[in-house]
C-alpha positions as CSV (number, residue, x, y, z in Angstrom):
1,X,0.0,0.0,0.0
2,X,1.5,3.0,-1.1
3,X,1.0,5.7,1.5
4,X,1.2,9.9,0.8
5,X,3.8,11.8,2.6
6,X,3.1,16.1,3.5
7,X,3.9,18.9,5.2
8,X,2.4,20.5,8.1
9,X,2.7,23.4,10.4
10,X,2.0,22.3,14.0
11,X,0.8,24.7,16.3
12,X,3.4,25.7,18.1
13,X,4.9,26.6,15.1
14,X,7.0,23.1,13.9
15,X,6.8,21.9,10.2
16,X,6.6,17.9,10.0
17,X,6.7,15.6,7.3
18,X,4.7,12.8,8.2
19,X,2.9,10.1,6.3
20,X,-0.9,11.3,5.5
21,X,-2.4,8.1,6.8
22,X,-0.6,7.5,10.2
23,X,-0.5,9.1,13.4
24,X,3.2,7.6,13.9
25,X,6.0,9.9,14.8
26,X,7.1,12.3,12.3
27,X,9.6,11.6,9.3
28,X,11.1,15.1,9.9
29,X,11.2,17.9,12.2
30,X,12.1,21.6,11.6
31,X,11.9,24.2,13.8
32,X,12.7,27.6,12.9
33,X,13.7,30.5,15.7
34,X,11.5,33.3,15.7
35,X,14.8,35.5,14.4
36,X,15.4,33.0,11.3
37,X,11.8,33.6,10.6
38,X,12.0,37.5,10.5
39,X,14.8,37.0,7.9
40,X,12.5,34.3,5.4
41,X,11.5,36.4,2.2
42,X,8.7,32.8,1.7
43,X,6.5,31.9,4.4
44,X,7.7,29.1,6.9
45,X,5.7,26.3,5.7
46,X,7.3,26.9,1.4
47,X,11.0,27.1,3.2
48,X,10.6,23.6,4.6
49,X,9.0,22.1,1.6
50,X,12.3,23.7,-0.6
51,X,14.1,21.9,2.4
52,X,12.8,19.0,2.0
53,X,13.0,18.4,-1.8
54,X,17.0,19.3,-1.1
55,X,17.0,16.9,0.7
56,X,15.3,14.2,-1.3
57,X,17.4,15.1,-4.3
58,X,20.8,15.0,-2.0
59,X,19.7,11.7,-0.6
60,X,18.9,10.3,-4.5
61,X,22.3,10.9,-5.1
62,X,23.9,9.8,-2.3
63,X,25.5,6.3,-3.2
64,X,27.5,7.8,-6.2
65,X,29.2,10.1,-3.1
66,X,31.7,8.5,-0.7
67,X,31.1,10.0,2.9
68,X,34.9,10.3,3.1
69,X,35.4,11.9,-0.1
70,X,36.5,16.0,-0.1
71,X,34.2,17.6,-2.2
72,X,34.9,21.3,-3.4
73,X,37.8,21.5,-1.1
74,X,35.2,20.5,1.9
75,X,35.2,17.6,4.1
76,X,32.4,15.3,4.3
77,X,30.9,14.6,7.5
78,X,32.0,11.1,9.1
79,X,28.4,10.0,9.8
80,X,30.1,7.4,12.5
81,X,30.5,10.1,15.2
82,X,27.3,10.9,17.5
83,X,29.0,14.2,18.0
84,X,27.0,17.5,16.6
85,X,28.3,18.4,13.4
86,X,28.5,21.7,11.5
87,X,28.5,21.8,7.3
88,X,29.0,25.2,5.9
């Protein structure tokens, strides 16, 4: 059964992506400060869903990148470490 994914604003001000025909824990969680939101030229709600299609196209490509591979003269992440990590 093929089930619908979408986006929603929760009201306390969280965007989800969650599967339209479940009540399981969202996919994804983003939560924007009230200062990065005085700085958005597109409402909330269009940033995420640009987010999230990013993200879907960087995760499509994925397996033709090797986590340890430098790419543009950037380190890639180790994915290993539980540590925070920072990409600019």
């Amino acid at each position: 059964m093929f089930s619908y994914l979408e986006l929603v604003e929760l009201p306390n001000g969280d965007i989800v992506l969650q599967r339209s025909d479940d009540d399981s824990e969202p996919l994804v969680v983003i939560s924007f400060s009230e200062a990065s939101r005085q700085f958005m030229a597109a409402p909330p709600l269009e940033v995420a869903r640009a987010m999230i299609q990013a993200g879907i196209e960087v995760a499509s490509e994925a397996p033709e990148i090797s986590m340890e591979e430098e790419i543009e003269g950037e380190e890639l992440l180790d994915m290993t470490s539980p540590d925070n990590k920072t990409v600019h």
